[in-house]
Backbone bond lengths (Angstrom), bond angles and torsions (degrees), N, CA, C in turn:
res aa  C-N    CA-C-N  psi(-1)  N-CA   C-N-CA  omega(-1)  CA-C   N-CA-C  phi
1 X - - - 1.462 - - 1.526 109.44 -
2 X 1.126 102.49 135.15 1.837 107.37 170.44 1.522 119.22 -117.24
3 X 1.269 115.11 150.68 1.801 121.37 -160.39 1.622 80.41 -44.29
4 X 0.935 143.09 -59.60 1.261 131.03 -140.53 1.517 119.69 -83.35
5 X 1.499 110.83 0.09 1.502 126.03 151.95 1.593 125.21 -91.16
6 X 1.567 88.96 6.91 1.463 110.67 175.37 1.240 130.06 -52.14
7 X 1.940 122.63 -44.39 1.711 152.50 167.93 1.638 99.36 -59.92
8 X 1.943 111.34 -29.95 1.618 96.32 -152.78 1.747 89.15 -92.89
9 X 1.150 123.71 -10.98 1.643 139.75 -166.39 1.328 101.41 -71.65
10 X 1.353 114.59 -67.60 1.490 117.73 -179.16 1.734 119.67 -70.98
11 X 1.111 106.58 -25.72 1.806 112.12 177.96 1.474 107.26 -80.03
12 X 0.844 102.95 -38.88 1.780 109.51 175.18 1.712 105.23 -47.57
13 X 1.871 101.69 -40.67 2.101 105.03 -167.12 1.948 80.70 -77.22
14 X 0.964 141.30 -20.39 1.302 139.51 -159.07 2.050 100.81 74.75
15 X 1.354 110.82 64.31 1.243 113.47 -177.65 1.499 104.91 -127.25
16 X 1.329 112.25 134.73 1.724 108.04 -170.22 1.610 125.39 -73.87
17 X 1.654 103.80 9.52 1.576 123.80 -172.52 1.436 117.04 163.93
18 X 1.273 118.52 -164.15 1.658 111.15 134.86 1.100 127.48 -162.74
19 X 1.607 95.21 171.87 2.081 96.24 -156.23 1.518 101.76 -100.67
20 X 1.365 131.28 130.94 1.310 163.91 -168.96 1.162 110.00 -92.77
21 X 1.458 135.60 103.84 1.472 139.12 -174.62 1.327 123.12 -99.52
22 X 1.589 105.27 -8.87 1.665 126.86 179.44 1.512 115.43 -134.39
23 X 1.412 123.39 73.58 1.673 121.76 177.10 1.392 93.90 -129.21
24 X 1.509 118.11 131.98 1.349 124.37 139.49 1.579 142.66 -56.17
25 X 1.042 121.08 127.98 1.779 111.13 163.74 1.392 86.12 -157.18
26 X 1.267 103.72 142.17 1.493 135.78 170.51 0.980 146.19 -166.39
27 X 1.441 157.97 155.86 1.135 155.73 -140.45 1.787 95.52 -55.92
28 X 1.197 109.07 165.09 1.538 112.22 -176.04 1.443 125.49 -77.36
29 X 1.303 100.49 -40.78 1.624 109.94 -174.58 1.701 87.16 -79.56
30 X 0.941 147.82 -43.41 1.600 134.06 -171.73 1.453 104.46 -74.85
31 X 1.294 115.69 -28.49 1.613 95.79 -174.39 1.779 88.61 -65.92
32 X 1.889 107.13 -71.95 1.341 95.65 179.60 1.709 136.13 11.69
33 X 1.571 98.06 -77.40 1.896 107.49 159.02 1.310 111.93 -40.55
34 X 0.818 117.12 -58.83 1.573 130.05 -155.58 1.597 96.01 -46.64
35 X 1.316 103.46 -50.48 1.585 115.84 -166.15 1.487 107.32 -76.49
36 X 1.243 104.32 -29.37 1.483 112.75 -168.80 1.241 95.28 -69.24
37 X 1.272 124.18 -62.26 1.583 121.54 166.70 1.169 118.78 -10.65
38 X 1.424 113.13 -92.26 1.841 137.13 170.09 1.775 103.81 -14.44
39 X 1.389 107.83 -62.42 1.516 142.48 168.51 1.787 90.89 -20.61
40 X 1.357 97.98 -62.66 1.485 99.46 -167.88 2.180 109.79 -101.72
41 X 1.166 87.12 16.50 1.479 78.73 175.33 1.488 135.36 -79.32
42 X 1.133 109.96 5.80 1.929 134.03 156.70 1.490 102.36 -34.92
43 X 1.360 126.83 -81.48 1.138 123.26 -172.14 1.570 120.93 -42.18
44 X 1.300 99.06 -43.06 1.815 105.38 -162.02 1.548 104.95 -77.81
45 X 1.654 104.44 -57.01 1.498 111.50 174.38 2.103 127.69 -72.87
46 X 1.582 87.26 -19.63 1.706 85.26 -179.37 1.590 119.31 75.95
47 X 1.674 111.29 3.07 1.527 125.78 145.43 1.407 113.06 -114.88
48 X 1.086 113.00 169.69 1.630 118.75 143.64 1.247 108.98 -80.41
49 X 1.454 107.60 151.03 1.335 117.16 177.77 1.892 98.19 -125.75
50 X 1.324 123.63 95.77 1.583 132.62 167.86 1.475 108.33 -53.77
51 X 1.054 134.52 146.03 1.303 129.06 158.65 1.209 112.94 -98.47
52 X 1.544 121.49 121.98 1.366 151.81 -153.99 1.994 94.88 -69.08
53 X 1.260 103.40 -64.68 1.864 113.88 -157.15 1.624 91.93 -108.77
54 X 1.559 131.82 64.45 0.981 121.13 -160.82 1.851 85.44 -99.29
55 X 1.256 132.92 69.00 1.031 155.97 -171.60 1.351 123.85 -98.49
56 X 1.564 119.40 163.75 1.536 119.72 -179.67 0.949 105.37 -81.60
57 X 1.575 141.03 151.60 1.401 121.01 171.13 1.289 142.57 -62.02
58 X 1.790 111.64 -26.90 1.576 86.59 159.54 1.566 129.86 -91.78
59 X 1.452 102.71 36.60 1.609 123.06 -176.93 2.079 91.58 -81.61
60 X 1.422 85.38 -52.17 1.557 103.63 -152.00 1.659 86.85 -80.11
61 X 1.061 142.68 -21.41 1.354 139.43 154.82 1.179 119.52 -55.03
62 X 1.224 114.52 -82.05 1.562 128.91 165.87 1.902 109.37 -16.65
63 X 1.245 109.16 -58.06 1.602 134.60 174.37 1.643 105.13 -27.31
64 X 1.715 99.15 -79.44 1.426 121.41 173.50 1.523 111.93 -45.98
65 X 1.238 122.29 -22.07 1.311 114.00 -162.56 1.639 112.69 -98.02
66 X 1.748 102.28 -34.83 1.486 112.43 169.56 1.639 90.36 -58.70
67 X 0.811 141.95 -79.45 1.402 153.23 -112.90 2.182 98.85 -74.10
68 X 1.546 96.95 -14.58 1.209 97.45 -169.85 1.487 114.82 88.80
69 X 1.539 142.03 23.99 1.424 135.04 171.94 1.772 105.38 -100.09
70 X 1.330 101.58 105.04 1.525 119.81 -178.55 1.398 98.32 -78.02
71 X 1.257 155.26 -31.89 1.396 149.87 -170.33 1.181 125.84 -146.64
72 X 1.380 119.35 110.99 1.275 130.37 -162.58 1.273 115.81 -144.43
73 X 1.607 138.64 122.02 1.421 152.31 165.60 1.714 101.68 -52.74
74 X 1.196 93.77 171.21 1.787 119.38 -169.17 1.597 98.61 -105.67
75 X 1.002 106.31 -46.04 1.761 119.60 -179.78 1.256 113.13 61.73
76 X 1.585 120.22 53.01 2.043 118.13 169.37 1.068 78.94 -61.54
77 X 1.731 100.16 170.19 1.261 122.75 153.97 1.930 88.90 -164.47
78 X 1.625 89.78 142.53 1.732 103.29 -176.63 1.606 111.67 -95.98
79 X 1.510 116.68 150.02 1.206 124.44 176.00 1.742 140.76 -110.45
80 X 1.922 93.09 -16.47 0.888 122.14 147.94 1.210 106.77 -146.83
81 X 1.986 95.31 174.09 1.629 113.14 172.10 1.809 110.50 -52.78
82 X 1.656 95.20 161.49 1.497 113.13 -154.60 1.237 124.07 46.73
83 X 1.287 121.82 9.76 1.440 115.84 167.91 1.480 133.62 -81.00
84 X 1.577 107.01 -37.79 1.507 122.15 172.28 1.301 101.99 -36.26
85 X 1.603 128.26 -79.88 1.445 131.60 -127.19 1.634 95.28 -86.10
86 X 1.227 136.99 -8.74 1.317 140.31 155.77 1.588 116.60 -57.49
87 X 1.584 109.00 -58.15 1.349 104.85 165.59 1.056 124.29 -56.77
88 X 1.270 109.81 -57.42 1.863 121.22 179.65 1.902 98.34 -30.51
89 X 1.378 102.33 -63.23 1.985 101.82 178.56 1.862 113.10 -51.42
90 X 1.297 117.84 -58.95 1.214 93.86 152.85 0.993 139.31 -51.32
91 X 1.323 140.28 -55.89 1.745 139.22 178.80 1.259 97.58 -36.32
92 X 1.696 138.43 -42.49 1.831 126.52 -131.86 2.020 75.83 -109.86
93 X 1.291 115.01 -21.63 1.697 98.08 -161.86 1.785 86.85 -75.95
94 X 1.504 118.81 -56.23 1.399 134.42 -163.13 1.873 104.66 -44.62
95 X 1.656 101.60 -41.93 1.410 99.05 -165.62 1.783 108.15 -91.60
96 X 1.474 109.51 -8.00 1.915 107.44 152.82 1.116 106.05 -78.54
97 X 1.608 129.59 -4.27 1.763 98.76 -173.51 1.547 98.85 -99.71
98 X 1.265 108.73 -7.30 1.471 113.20 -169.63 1.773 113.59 -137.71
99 X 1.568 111.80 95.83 1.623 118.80 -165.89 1.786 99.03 -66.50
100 X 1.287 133.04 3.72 1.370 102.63 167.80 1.684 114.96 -120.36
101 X 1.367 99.99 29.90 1.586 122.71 176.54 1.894 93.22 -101.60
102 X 1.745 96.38 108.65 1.517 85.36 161.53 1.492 105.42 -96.03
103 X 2.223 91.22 150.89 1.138 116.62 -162.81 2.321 89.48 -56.49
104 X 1.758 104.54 157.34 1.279 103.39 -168.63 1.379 87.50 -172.11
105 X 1.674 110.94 148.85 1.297 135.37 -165.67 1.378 122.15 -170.14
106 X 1.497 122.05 159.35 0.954 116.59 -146.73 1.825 104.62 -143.26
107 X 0.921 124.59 167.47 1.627 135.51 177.47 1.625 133.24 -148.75
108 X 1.114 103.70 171.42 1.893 110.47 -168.80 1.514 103.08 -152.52
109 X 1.341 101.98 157.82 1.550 102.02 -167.52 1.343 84.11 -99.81
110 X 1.673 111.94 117.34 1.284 125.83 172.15 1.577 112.26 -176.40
111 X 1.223 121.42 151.56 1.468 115.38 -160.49 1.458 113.35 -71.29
112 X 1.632 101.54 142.97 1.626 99.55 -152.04 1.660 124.28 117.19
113 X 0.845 83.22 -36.97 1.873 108.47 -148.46 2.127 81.91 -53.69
114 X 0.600 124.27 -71.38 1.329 126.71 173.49 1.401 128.87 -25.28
115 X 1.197 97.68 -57.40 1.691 135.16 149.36 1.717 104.73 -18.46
116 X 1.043 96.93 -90.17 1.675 121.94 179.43 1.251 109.65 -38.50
117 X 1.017 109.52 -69.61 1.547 134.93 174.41 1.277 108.88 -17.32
118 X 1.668 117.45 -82.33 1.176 144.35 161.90 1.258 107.50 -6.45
119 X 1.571 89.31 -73.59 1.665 114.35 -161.93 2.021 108.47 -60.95
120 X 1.461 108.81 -27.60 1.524 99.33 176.43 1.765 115.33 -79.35
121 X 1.462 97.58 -19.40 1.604 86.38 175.60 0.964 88.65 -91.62
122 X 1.812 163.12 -37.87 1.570 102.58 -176.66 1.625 121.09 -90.00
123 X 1.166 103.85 32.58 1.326 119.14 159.75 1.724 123.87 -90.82
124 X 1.417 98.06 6.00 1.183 107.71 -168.93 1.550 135.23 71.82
125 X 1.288 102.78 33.39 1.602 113.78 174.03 1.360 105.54 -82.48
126 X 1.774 118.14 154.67 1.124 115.41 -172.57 1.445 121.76 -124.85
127 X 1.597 123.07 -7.78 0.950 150.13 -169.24 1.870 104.07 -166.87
128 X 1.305 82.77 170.28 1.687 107.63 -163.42 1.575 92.81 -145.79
129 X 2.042 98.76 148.81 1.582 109.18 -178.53 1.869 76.71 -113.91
130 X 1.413 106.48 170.83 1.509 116.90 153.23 2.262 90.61 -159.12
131 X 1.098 101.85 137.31 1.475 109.79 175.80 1.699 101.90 -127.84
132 X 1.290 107.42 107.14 1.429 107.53 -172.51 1.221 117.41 -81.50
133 X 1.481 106.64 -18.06 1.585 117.89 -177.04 1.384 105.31 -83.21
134 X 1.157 126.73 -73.45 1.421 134.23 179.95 1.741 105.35 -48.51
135 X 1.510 125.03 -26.03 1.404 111.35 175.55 1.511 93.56 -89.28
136 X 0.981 128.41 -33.24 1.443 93.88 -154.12 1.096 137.64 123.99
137 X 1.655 100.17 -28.40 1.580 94.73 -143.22 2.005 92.41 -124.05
138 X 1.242 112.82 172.68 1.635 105.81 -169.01 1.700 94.86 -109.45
139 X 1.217 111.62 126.16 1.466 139.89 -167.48 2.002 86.50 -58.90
140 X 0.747 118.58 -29.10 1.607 121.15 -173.32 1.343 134.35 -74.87
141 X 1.923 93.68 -6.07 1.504 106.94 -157.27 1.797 92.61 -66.34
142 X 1.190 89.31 173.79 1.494 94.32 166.67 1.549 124.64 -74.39
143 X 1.523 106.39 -34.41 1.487 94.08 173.47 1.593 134.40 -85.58
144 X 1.737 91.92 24.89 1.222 82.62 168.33 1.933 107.88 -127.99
145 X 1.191 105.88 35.00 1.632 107.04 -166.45 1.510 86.65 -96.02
146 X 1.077 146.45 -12.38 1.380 129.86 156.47 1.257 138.21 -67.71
147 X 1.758 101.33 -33.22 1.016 120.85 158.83 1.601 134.94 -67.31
148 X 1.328 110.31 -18.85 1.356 113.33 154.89 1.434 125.27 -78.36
149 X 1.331 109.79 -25.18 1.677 126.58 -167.29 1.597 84.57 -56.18
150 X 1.781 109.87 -58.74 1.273 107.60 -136.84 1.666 96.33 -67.52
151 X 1.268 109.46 -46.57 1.501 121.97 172.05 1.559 123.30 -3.25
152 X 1.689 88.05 -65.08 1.241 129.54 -169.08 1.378 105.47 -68.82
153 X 1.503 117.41 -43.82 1.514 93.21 177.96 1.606 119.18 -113.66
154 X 1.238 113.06 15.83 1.236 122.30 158.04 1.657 105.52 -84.05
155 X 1.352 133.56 -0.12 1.396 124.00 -165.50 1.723 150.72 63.35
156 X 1.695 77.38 -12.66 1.588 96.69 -179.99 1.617 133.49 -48.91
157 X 0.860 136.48 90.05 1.494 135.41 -172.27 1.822 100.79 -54.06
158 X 1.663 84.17 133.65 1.940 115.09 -179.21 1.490 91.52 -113.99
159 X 1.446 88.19 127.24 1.879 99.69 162.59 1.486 98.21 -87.22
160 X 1.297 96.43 128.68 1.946 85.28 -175.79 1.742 99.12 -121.63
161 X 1.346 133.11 134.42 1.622 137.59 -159.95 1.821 70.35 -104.90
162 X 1.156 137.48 125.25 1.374 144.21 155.59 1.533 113.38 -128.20
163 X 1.299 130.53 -8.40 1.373 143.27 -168.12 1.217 101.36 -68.90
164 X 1.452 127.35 170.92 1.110 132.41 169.01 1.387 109.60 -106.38
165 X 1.646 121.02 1.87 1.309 120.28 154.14 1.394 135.23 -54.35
166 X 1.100 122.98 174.80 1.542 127.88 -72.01 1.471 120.30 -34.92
167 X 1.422 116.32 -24.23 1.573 118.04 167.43 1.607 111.21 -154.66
168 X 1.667 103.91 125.89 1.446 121.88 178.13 1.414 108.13 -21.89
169 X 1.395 133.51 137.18 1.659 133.74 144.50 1.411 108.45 -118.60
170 X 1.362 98.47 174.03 1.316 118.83 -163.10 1.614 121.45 -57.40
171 X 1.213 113.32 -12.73 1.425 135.09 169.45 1.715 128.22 -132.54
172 X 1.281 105.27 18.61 1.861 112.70 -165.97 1.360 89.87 -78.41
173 X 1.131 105.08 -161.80 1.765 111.37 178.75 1.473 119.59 70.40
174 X 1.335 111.21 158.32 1.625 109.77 -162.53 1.165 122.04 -80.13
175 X 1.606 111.74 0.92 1.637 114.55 -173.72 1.794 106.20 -80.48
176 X 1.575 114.57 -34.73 1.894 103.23 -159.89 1.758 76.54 -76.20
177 X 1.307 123.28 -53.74 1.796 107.81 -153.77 1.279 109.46 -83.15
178 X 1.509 130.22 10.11 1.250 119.15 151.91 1.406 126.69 -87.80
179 X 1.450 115.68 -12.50 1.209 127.09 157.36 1.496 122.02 -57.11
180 X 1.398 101.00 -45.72 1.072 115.39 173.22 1.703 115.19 -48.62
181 X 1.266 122.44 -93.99 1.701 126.37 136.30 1.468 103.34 16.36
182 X 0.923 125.54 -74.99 1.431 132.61 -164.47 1.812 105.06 -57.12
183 X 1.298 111.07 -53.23 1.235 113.23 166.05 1.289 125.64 -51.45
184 X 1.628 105.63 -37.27 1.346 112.77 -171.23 1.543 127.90 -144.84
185 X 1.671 99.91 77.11 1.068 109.78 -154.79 1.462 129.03 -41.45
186 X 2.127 97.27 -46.26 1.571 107.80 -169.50 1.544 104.00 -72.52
187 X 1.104 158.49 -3.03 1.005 159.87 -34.62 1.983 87.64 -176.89
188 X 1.537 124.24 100.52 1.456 139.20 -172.18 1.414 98.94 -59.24
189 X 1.170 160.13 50.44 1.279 166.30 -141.13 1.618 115.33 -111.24
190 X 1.410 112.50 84.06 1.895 113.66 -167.64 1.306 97.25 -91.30
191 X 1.338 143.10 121.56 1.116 150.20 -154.51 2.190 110.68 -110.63
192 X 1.356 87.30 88.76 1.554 86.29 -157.50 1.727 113.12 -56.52
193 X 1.204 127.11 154.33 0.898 142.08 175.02 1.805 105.77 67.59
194 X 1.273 132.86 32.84 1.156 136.77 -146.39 1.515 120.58 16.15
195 X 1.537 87.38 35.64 1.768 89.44 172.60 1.330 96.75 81.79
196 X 1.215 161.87 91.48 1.382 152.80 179.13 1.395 116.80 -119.10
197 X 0.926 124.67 132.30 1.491 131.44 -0.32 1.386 112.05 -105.22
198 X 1.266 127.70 46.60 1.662 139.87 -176.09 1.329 96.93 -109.82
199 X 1.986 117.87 36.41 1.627 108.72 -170.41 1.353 102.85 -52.23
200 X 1.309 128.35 -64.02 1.330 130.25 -138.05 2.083 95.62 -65.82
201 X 1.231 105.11 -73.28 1.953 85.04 172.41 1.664 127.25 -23.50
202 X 1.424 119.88 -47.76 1.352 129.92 -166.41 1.131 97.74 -95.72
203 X 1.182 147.80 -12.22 1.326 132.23 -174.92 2.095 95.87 -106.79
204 X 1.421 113.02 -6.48 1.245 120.93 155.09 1.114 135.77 -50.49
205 X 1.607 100.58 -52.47 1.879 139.57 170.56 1.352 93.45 -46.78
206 X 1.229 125.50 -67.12 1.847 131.42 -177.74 1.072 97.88 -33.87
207 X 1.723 106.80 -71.87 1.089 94.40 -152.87 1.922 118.62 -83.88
208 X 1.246 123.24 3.19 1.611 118.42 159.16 1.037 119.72 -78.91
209 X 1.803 122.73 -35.67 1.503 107.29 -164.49 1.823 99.14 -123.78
210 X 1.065 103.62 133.07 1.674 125.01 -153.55 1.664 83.06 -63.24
211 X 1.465 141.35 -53.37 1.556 134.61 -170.77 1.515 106.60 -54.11
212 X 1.565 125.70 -58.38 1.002 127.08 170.90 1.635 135.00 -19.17
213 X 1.367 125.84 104.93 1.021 119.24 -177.36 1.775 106.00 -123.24
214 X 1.311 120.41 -166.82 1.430 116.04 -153.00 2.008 87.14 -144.72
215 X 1.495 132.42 140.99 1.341 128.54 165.50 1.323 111.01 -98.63
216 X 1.286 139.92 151.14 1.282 137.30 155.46 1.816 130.03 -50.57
217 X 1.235 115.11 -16.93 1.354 143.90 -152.43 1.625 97.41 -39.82
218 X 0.893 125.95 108.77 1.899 128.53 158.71 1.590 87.89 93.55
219 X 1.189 129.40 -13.28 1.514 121.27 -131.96 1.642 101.60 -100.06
220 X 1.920 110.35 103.38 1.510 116.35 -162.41 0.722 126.37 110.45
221 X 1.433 119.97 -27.69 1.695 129.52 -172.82 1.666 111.94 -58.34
222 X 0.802 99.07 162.73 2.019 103.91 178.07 1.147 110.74 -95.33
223 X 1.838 121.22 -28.75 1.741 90.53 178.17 0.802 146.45 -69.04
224 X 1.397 122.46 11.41 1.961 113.82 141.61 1.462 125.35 -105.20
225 X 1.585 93.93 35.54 1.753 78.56 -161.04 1.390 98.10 145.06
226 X 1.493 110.23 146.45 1.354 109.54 148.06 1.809 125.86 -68.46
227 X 1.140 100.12 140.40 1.594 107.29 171.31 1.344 108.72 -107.77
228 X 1.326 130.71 9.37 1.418 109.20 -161.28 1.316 120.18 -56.11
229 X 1.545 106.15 -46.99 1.558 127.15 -175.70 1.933 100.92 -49.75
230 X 0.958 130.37 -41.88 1.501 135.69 157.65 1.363 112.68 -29.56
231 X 0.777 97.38 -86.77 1.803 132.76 -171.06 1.920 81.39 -45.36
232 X 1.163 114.13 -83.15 1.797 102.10 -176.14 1.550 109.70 -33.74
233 X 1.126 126.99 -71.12 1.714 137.03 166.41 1.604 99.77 -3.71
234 X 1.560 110.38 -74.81 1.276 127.92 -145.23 1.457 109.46 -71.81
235 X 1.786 107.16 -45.94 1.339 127.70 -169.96 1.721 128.50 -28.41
236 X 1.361 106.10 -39.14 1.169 132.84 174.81 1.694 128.47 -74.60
237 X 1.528 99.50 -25.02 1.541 111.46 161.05 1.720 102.86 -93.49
238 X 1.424 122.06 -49.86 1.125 110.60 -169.41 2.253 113.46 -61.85
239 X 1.279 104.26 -17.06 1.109 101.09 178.18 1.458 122.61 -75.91
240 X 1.633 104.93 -42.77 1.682 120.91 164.39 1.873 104.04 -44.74
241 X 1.374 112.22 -38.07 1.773 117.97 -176.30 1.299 106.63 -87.23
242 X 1.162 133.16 27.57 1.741 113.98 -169.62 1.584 104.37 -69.35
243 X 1.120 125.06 -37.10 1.431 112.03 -169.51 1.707 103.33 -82.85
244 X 1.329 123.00 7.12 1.661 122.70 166.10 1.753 118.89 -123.42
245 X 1.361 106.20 18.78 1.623 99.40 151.58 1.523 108.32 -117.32
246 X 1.320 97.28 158.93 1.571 127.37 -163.40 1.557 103.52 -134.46
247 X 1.562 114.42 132.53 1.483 122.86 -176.88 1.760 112.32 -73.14
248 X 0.915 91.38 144.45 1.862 82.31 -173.60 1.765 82.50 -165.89
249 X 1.842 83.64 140.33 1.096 87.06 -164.48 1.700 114.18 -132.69
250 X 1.074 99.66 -16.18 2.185 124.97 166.31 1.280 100.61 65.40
251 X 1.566 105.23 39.52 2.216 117.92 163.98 1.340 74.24 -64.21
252 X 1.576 107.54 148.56 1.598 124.22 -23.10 1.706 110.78 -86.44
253 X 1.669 107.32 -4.60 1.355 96.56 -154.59 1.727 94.68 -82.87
254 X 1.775 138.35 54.30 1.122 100.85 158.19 1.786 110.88 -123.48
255 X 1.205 111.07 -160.15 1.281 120.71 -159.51 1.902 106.03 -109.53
256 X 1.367 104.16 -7.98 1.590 100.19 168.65 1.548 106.32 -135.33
257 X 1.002 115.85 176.05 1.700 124.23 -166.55 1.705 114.79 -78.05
258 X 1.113 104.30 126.94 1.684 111.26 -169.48 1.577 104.08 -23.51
259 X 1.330 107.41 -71.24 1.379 115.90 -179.20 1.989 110.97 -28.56
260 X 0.878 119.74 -58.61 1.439 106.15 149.47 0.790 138.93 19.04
261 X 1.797 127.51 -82.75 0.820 115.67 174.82 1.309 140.42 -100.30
262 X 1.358 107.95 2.57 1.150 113.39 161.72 1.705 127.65 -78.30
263 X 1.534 95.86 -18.18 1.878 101.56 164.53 1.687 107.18 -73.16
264 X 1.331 118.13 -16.47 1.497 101.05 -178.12 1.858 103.72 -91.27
265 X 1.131 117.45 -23.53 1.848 121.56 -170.16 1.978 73.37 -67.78
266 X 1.271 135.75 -70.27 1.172 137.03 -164.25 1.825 107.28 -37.61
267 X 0.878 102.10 -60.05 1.629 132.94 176.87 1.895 90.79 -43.50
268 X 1.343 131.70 -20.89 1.766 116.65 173.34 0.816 103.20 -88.64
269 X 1.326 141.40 -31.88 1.651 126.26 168.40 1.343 86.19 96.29
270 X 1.546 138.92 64.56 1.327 124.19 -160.74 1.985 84.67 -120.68
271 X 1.361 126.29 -13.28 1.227 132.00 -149.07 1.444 125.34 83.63
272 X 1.508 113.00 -173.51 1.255 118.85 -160.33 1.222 96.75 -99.78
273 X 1.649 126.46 -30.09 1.710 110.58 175.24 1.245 121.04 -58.21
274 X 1.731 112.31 -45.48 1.303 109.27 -178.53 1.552 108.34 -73.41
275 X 1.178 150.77 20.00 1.211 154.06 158.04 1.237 108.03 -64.85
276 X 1.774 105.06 -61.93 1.342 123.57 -145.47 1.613 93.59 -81.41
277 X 1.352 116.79 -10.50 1.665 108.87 -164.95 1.579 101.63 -106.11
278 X 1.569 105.80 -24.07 1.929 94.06 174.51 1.521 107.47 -93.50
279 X 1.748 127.84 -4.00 1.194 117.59 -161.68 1.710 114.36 -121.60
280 X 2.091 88.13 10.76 1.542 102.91 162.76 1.267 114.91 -166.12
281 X 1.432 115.04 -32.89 1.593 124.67 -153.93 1.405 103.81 -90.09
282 X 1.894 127.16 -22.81 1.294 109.85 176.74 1.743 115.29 -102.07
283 X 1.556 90.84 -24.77 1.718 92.84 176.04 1.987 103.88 -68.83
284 X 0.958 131.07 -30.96 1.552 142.74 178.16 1.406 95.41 -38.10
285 X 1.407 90.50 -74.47 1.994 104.68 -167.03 1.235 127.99 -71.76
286 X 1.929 108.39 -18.64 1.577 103.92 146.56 1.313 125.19 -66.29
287 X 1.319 123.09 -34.73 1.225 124.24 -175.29 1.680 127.58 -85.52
288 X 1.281 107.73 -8.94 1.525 119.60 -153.07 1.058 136.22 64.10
289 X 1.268 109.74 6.73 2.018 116.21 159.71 1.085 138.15 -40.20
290 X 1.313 126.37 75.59 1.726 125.33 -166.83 1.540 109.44 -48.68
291 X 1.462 104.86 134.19 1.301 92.67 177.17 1.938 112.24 -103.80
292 X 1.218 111.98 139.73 1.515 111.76 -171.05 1.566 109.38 -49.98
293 X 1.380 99.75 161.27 1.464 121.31 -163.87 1.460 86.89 -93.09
């Protein structure tokens, strides 16, 4: 499949587009890093990782928009203190200049952090990133248990990077964010990349705590490899979850063509409902995306 069989993919489920629970856009000089990273991710991962849409941004807009993706996050995420509430101002200016950017924001365990938080949903934020690996930092600290509280009872869905994919950090793995969970049960918690490769724990989380949901992100794809034998493994939990996975797809930062990954979710043989429910119907209703009459 190629992006551009992308419009005939979703019209075929009778779906009016689809909603994207994992896309980046961000300030320029940070994406820059971002890439530079990837750039150097040979050592850590033991491939290269190319960047696929290494594009201008309204290239990589424009992109999303042929392709049919009506709803899509900004996805900051901070690495140190004072960094959040800078992004957070970009994310909220980027997603008024552009109505199919949902508003999205981000946090750090640092005083305040709650504060902020607060303050972007009633600013109308709609989602939250947290990357525990790339920050650093352990989802458990104390300064951020307010910040989940509030999360939690405002409803807002957190893309949370907790995996030990593509390379272990100092807090990835299912023990700090199940603690977390534990604290906070109701707690909107989208577990990017289904947690990878710690599926079977995180795809547990789904299935104990009813907020908990799971993203598709990297998850099947062939460029490192076949996954099929995975994908059979998994199929059978992910089908029991259809109404808690969400398509996510990590435009621009990946290494094969959007279309991708949605030919491999096709590739489980899961049917056309569960298509239609991770590739619009559950990211919609986290997000508030009306879907047309």
């Amino acid at each position: 499949m190629n992006d551009s069989d992308v419009p005939g993919f979703w019209s075929a489920l009778g779906l009016p587009g689809i909603v994207d629970m994992h896309v980046h856009f961000m300030p320029e000089r940070v994406l820059a890093k971002v890439w530079a990273y990837f750039d150097a991710a040979g050592p850590l991962t033991g491939r290269a990782w190319p960047i696929r849409y290494r594009w201008p941004e309204a290239d990589r807009l424009a992109h999303l928009r042929m392709m049919g993706v009506r709803a899509f996050p900004s996805l900051v995420y901070a690495h140190k203190p004072g960094m959040a509430q800078w992004l957070n101002a970009w994310a909220a200016d980027f997603a008024r200049d552009q109505p199919d950017v949902v508003p999205t924001a981000t946090f750090f365990p640092e005083p305040g952090a709650a504060a902020y938080v607060d303050a972007a949903l009633r600013d109308g934020t709609r989602m939250f990133k947290a990357h525990v690996q790339v920050g650093g930092y352990d989802p458990r600290d104390p300064l951020l248990d307010d910040v989940w509280g509030v999360l939690a009872a405002a409803g807002a869905p957190v893309v949370v990077h907790a995996g030990s994919g593509p390379a272990p950090g100092a807090f990835t793995g299912p023990g700090p964010m199940g603690e977390v969970l534990r604290r906070h049960p109701t707690l909107t918690a989208v577990v990017a990349h289904m947690g990878m490769p710690e599926y079977d724990e995180f795809l547990g989380f789904a299935e104990t705590y009813d907020n908990v949901h799971v993203d598709t992100t990297m998850c099947f794809t062939d460029t490192f490899g076949s996954q099929a034998a995975l994908g059979r493994s998994l199929a059978p939990r992910l089908a029991a979850l259809q109404d808690k996975v969400v398509l996510g797809a990590d435009f621009p930062n990946i290494p094969h063509p959007y279309a991708h990954q949605l030919e491999v979710l096709d590739r489980l043989d899961l049917g056309d409902d569960w298509l239609r429910a991770v590739c619009w119907h559950n990211g919609a209703r986290l997000l508030g995306v009306p879907t047309p009459a």
